[in-house]
C-alpha positions in Angstrom: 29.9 54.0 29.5 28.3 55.7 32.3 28.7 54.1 36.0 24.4 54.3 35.7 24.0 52.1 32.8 26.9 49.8 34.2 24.5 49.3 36.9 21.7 48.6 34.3 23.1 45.9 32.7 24.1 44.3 36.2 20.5 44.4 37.4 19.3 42.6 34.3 22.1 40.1 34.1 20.8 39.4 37.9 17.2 39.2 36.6 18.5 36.6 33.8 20.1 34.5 36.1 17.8 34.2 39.0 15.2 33.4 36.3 17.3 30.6 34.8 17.8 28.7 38.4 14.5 28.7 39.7 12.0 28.1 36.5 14.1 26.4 34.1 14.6 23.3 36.2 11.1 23.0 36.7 10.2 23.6 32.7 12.4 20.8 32.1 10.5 18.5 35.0 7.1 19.3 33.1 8.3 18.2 30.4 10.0 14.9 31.7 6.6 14.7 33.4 4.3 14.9 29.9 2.8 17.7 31.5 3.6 20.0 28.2 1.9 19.0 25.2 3.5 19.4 21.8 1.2 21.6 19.6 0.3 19.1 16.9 -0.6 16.3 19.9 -3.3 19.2 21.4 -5.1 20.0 18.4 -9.0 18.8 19.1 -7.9 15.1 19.8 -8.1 14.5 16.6 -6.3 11.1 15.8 -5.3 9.3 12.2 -6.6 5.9 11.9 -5.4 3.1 9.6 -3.5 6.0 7.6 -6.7 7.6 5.9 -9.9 8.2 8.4 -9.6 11.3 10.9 -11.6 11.2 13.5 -12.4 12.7 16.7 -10.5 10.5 19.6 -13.2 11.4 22.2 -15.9 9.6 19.8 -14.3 6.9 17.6 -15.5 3.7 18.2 -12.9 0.1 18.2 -14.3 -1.1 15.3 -12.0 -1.2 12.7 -12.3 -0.6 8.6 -12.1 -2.8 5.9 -8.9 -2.0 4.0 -8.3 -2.3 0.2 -4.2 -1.3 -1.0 -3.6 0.3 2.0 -6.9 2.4 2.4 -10.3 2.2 4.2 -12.8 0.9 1.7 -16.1 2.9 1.0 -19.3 1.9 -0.4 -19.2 2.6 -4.3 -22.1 5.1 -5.7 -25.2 2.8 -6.5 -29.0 3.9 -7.2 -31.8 1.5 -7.2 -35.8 1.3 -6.6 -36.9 0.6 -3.1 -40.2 -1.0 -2.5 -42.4 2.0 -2.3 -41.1 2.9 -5.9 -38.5 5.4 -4.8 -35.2 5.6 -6.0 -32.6 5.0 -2.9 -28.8 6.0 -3.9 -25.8 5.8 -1.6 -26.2 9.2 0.1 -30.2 8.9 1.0 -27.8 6.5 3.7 -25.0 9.0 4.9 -25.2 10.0 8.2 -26.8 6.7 8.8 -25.3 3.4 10.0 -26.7 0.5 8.4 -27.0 -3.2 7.5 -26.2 -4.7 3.9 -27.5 -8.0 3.0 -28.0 -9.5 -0.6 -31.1 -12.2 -0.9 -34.3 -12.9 -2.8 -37.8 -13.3 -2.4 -38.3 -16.7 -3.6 -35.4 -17.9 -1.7 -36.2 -21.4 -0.2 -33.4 -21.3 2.1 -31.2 -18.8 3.9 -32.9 -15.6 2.7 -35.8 -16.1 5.9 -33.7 -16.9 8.3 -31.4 -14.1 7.5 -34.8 -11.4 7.1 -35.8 -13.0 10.4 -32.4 -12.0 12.4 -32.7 -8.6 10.6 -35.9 -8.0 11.9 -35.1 -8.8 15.1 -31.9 -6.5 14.8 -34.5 -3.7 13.3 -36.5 -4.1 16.6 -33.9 -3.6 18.7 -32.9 -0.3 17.1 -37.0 1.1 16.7 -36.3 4.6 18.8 -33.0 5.3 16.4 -33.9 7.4 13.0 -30.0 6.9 12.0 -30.2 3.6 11.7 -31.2 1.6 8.4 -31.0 -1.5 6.6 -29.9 -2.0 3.2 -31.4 -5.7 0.9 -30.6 -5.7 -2.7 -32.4 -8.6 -4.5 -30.6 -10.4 -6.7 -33.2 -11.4 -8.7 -34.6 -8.4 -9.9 -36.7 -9.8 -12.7 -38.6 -11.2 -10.3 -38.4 -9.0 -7.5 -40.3 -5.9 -8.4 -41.1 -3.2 -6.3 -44.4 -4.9 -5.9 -43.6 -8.2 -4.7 -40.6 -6.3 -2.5 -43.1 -4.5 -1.0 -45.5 -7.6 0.0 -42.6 -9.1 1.5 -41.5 -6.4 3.7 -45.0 -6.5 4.9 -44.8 -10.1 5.6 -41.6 -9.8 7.6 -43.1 -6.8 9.6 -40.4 -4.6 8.2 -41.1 -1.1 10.3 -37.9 0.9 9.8 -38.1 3.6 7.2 -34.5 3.4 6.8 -34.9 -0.1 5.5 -35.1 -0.3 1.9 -35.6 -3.4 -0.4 -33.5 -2.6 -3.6 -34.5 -3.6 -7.3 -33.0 -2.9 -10.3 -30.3 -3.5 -13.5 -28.8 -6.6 -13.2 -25.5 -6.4 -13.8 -25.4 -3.2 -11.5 -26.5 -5.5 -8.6 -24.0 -8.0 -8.6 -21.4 -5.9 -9.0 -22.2 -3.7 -6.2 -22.4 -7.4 -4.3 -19.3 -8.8 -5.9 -16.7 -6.0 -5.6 -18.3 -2.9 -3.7 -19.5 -5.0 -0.7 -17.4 -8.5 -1.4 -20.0 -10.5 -0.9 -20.5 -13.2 -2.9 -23.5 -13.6 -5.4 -24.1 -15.8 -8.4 -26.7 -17.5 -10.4 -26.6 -21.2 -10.5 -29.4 -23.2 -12.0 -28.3 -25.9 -10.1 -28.9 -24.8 -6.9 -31.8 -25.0 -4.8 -33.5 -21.6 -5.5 -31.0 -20.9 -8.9 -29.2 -18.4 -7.0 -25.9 -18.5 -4.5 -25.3 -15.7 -2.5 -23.5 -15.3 1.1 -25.0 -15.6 4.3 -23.2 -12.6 5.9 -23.7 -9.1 6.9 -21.8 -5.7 5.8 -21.8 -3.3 8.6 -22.0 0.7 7.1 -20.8 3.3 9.4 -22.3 6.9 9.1 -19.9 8.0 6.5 -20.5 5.2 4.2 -17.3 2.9 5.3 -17.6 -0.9 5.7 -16.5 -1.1 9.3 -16.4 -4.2 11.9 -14.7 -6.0 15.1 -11.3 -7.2 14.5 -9.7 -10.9 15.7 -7.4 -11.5 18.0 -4.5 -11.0 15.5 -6.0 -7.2 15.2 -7.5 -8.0 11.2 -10.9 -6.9 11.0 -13.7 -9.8 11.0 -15.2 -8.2 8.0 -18.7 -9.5 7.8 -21.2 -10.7 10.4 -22.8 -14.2 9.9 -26.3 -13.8 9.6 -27.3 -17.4 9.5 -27.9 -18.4 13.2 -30.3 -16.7 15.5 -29.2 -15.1 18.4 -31.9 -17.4 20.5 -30.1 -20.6 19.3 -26.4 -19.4 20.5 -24.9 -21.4 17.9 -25.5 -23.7 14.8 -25.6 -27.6 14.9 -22.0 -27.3 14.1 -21.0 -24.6 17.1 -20.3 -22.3 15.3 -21.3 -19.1 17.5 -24.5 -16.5 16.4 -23.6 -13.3 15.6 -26.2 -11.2 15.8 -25.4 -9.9 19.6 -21.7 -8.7 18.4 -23.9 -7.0 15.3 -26.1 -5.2 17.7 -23.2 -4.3 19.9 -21.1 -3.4 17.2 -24.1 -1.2 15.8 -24.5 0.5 18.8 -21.1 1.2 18.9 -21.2 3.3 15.4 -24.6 5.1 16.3 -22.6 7.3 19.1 -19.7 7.8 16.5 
């Protein structure tokens, strides 16, 4: 070996070792510091929530998902006849967040003050075309498009988005029973022969049943739609609902 390249490989070993004094120390601070992201932490922000939903970090909202064996429940496939005659399925809603409620026309007891709230929740939302409402009758012998349609008019329903849903029977209180878990029965005993629940089902844009969760971190599930937000709370105390619902709205609309 030459006395040339001798002086070759001396040069680089210098290189080499001047390199590793001065920058690897300060690699290894970076590091220490956080300052170097690992590749699959810099990818988009994208985050996985609750094990099945990816979403952008930047965007997602605190509201959390309803979860059934492990995984974020999604509203089931339904199609049904609106009041203008139309037929309304599950998608006509995606890209849309929106309210669920189950009632019926003749209702003597809940159903108004529930339709009430919702029209005030409508009102607050007027300037937003991705936001809808969703109210299946559960008397659809009775409630035909027709008579749907009077009573939107006599609630001052607005919102485009907000469809009154007829149709099969059996279909309905399914959808109720085990797509929304709401709870909806007939019972000739009752005032009005029906019993259904008072609360709310809050739809994001991708057609998941989302809401607030409690202090424990479990997901409140539903929203009370029983008490007017002007009243604060029942004769009971039990708190309205309808600002979180509004809030919580808001919330998915910039999702």
């Amino acid at each position: 070996m030459s006395k040339k390249t001798n002086y070759s490989y001396i040069g680089i070993a210098t290189v080499i070792l001047v390199f590793g004094i001065i920058f690897i120390p300060k690699i290894i601070d970076r590091v220490s510091d956080n300052d170097i992201t690992r590749d699959h932490e810099s990818r988009s922000g994208d985050i996985t929530i609750e094990g099945s939903v990816t979403e952008n970090a930047s965007s997602k909202s605190d509201l959390a998902y309803l979860e059934i064996n492990g995984k974020p429940k999604q509203v089931p496939n339904f199609s049904f006849t609106n009041q203008n005659g139309k037929t309304i399925t599950n998608e006509d809603y995606l890209g849309k967040v929106y309210v669920v409620e189950f009632f019926f026309t003749t209702c003597p007891t809940i159903c108004p003050i529930m339709n009430r709230n919702l029209v005030e929740v409508q009102n607050e939302f007027k300037n937003f075309e991705d936001f809808g409402v969703a109210s299946f009758t559960i008397n659809p012998k009775v409630d035909t498009p027709e008579v749907l349609k009077t009573y939107a008019e006599n609630y001052k329903v607005t919102n485009p988005n907000w469809n009154f849903l007829t149709g099969d029977e059996e279909a309905i209180y399914k959808l109720a029973n085990e797509g929304f878990n709401l709870y909806t029965a007939q019972d000739p005993s009752v005032e009005g022969g029906f019993e259904h629940s008072g609360n709310f089902a809050l739809i994001d844009k991708k057609g998941y049943i989302r809401s607030r969760t409690d202090k424990f971190g479990n997901p409140l599930i539903f929203y009370n739609g029983l008490i007017a937000e002007a009243d604060g709370a029942d004769e009971d105390g039990i708190p309205q609902e309808i600002t979180i619902l509004k809030e919580d709205i808001a919330k998915l609309l910039k999702e």
